[in-house]
C-alpha positions as CSV (number, residue, x, y, z in Angstrom):
1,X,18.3,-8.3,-45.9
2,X,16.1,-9.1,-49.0
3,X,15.7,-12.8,-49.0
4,X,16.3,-14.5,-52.4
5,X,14.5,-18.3,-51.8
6,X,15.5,-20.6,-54.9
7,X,12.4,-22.6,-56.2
8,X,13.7,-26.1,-54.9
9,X,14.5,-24.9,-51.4
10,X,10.6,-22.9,-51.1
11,X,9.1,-26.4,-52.4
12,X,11.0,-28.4,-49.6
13,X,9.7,-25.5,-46.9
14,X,6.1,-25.8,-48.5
15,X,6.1,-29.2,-46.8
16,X,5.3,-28.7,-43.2
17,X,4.4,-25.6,-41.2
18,X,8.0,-26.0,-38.9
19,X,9.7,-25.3,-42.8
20,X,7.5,-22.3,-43.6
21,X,8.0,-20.8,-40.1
22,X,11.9,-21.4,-40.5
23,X,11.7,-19.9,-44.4
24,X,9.9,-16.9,-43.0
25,X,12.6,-16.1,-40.3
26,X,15.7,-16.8,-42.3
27,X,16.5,-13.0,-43.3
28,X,16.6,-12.5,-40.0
29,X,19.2,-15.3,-39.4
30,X,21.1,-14.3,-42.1
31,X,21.4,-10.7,-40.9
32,X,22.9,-12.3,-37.4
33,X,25.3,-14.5,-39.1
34,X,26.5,-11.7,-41.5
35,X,27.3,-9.2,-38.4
36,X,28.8,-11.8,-35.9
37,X,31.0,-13.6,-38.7
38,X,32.0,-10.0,-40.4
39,X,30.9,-11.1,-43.6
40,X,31.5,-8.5,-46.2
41,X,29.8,-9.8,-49.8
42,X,27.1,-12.4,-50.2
43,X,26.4,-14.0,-53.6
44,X,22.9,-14.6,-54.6
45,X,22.1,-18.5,-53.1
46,X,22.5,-21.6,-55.2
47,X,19.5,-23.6,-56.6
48,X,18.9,-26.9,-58.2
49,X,18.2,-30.5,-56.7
50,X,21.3,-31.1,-54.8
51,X,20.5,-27.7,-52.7
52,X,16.7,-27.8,-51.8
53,X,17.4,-28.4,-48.0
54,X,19.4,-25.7,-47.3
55,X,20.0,-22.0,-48.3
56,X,24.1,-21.8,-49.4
57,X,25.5,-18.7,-50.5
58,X,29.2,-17.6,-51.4
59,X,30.3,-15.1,-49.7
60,X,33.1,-13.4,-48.2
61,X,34.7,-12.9,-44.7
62,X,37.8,-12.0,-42.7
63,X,39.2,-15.9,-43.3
64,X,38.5,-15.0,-47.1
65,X,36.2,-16.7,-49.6
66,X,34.1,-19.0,-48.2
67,X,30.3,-20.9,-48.1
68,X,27.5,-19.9,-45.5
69,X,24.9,-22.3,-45.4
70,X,21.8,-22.7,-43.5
71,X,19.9,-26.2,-43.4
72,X,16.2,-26.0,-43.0
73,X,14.8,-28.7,-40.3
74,X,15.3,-31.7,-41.9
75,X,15.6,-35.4,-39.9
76,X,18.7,-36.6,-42.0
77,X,20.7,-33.6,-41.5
78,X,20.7,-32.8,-38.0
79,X,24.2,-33.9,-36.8
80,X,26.0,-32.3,-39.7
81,X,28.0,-30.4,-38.1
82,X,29.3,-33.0,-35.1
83,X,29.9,-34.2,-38.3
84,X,32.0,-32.2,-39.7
85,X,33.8,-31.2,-36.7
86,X,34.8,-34.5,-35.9
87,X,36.4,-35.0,-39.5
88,X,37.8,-31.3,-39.6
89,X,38.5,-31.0,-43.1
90,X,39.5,-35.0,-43.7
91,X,38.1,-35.8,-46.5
92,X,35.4,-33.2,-46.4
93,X,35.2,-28.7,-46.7
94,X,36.6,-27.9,-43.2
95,X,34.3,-26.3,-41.0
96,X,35.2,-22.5,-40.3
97,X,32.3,-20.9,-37.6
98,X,29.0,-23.0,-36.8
99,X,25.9,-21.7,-35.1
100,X,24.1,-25.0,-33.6
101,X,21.1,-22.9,-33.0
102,X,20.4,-22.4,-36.6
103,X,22.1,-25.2,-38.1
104,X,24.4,-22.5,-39.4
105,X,28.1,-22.8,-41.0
106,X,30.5,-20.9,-42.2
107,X,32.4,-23.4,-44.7
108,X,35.5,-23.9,-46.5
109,X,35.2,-23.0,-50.6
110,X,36.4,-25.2,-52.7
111,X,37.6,-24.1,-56.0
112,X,37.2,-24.4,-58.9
113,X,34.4,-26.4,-56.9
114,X,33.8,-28.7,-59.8
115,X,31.0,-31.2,-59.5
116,X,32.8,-35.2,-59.3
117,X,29.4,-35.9,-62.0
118,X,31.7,-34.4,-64.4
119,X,33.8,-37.2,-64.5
120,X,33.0,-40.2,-66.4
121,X,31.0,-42.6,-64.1
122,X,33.3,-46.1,-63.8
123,X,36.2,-43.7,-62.4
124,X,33.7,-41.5,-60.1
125,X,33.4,-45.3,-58.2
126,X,37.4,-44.9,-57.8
127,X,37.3,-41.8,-56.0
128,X,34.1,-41.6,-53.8
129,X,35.7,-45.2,-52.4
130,X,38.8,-43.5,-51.4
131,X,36.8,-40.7,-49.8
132,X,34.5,-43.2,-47.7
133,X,36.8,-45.1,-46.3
134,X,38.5,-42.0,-45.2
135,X,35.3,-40.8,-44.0
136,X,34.3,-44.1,-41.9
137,X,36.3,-44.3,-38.6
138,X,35.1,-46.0,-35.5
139,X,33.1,-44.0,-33.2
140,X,33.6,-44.5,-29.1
141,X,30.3,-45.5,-27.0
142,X,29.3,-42.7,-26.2
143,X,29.7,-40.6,-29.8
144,X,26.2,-39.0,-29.8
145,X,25.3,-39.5,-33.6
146,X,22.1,-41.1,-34.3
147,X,22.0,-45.1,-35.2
148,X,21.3,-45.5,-38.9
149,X,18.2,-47.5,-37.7
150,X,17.0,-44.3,-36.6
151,X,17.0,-43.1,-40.3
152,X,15.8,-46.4,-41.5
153,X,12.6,-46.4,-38.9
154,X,11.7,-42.9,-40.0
155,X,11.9,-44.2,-44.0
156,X,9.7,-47.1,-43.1
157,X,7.0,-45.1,-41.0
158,X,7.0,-42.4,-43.9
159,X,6.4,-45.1,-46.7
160,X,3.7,-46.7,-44.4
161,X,1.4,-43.3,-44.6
162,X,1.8,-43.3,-48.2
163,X,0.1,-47.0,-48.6
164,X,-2.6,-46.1,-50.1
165,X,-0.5,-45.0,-53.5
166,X,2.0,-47.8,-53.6
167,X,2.1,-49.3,-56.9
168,X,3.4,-52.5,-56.4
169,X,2.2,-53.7,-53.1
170,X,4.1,-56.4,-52.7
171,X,7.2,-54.9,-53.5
172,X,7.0,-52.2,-51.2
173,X,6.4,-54.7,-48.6
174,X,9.3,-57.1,-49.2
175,X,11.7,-53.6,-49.6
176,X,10.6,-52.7,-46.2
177,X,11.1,-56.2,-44.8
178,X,14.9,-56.0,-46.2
179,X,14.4,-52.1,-44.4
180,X,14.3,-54.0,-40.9
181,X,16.2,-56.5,-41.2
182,X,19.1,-54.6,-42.1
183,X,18.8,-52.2,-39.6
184,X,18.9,-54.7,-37.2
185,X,21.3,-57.2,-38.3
186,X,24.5,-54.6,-37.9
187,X,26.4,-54.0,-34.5
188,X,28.8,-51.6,-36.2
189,X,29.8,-48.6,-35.1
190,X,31.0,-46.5,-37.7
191,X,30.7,-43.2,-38.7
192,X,28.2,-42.9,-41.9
193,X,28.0,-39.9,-44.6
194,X,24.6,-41.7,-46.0
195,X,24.4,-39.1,-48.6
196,X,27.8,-38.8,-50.6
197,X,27.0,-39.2,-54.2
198,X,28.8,-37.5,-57.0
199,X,27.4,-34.2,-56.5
200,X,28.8,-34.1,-53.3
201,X,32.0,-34.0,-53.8
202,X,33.5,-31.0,-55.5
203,X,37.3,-30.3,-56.7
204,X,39.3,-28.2,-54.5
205,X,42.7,-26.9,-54.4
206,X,44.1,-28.5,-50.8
207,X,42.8,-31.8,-52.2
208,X,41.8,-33.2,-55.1
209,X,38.0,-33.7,-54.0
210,X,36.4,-32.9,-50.7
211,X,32.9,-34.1,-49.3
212,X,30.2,-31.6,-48.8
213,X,26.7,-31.9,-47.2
214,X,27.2,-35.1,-44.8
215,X,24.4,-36.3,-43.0
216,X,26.4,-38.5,-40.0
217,X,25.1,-41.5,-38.8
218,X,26.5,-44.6,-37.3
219,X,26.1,-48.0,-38.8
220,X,26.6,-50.4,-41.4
221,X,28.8,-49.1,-43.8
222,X,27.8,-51.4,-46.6
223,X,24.9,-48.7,-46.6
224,X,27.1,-45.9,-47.5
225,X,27.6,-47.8,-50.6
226,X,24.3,-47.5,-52.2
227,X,23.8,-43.5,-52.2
228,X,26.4,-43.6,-55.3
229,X,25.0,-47.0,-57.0
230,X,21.2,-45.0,-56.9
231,X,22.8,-42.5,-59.4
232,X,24.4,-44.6,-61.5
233,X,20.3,-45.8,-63.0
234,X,21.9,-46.9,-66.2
235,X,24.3,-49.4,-65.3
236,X,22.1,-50.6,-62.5
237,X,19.1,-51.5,-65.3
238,X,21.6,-52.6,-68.2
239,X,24.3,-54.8,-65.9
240,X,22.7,-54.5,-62.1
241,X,24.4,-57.2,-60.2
242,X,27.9,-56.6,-61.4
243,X,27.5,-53.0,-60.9
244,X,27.0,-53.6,-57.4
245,X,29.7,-56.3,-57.0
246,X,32.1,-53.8,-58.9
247,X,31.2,-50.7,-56.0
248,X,30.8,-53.8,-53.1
249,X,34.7,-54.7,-53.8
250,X,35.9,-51.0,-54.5
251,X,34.3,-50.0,-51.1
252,X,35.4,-53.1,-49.4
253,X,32.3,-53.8,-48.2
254,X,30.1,-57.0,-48.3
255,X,28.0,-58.0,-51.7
256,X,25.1,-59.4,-50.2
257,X,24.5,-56.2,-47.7
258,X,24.6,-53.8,-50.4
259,X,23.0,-55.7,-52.9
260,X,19.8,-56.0,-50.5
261,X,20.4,-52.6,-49.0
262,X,20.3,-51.4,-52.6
263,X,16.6,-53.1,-53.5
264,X,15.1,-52.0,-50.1
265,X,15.9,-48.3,-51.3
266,X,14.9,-48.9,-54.6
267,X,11.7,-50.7,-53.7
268,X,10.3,-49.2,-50.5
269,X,12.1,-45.5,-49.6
270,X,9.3,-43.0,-48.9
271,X,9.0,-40.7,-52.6
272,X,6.1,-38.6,-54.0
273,X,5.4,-40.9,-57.0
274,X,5.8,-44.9,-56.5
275,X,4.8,-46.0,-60.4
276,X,8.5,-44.9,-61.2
277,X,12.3,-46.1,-62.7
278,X,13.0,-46.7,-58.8
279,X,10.4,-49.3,-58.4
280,X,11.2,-50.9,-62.4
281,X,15.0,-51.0,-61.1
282,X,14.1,-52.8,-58.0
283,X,11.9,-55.9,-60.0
284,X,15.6,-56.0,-61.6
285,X,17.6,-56.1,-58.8
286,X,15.3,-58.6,-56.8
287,X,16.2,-61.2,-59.7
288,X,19.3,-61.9,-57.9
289,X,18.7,-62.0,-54.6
């Protein structure tokens, strides 16, 4: 087929080489997937911020409308699908055909498929509670997803490379302090999304809201707190440590966990620029630690 690439997904695959070579063979993937799932139409891909890892595409197949998407190699994303068929469709898009191979799915549509950002911010904290903790489940010994120190370690060696840029040395080095001693201060074994913000959840007709685009690992879920508290900027500069409090008791998870989780992110997660709101937020939020 002829390969549409949205801009934010062909600046993610610029990256590194293993992206480019995975870009170039995608029609080709594609072209598989259409024939062995019998899809019939396939929309022209999504683009934007939210979708730069992946190319997603409506389309439609013999189980009826639906959502193929392709992930391009990308560390945080790898057990999405042992993700998503271990919660088959509770609370997220259920998962209809999968191709490990090609961290391929064939996915559930939700419609109208309404973004959660379109609802006004204090009650988006209602809802992506009530999804998380429906999300977090115990996992046995032997579970297979990645530790969320894995994640963490990756962060911190990424930031390290880009020393020579920070802006505020100091802080960068205290965030990646906070970076290691969370990750090692947690025995818990619970099932992570690590990514669910607002525009990951999307309104549906067999539930209210479903979860799309986990990225499964197992942890601390005082972590899973702070994806949604980084896109609330605003309320984080003008009333920071109630803020967090507020999402810490929603979530029912511990203050002092997510409030430090929240400033290592802030401070010291690996980014392209570091003299940024990020790093202004984090002098904030280090006042009350």
């Amino acid at each position: 087929m002829s390969l549409i690439t949205p801009e934010s997904l062909a600046a993610s695959c610029a990256k590194s080489q293993e992206r480019a070579t995975w870009l170039n063979d995608l029609p080709n993937v594609i072209d598989e997937l259409v024939t062995r799932w019998s899809i019939t139409a396939v929309n022209p891909p999504f683009d934007g911020e939210d979708v730069s890892c992946a190319w997603v595409a409506l389309v439609t197949c013999a189980q009826g409308p639906a959502v193929l998407k392709i992930g391009m190699p990308h560390m945080e994303a790898e057990h999405e699908i042992a993700g998503l068929r271990l919660l088959d469709g509770d609370p997220t898009v259920a998962l209809l055909e999968w191709d490990d191979e090609h961290n391929a799915m064939l996915l559930e549509r939700c419609e109208p498929g309404t973004s959660l950002r379109s609802m006004f911010q204090p009650d988006q904290d209602v809802v992506i509670a009530g999804l998380l903790k429906r999300f977090w489940r115990a996992l046995p010994d032997d579970h297979g997803f990645r530790p969320l120190s894995a994640m963490i370690d990756f962060w911190i060696d990424e930031t390290r490379a880009q020393e020579s840029r920070w802006y505020d040395r100091q802080l960068v080095t205290d965030g990646l302090r906070a970076f290691e001693f969370l990750a090692r201060s947690s025995d818990s074994n619970m099932l992570l999304a690590t990514d669910l913000h607002a525009g990951n959840v999307l309104a549906s007709r067999r539930e209210p809201w479903l979860v799309i685009d986990p990225k499964p690992f197992a942890g601390d879920t005082s972590f899973d707190a702070t994806q949604h508290l980084l896109n609330c900027r605003s309320r984080l500069r003008t009333d920071g440590i109630d803020t967090i409090r507020r999402i810490a008791d929603l979530f029912e998870v511990d203050f002092s966990r997510v409030h430090l989780w929240t400033f290592a992110r802030l401070a010291a997660e690996p980014r392209d620029e570091w003299d940024d709101e990020p790093t202004e937020l984090a002098r904030l939020i280090a006042r009350g630690l």
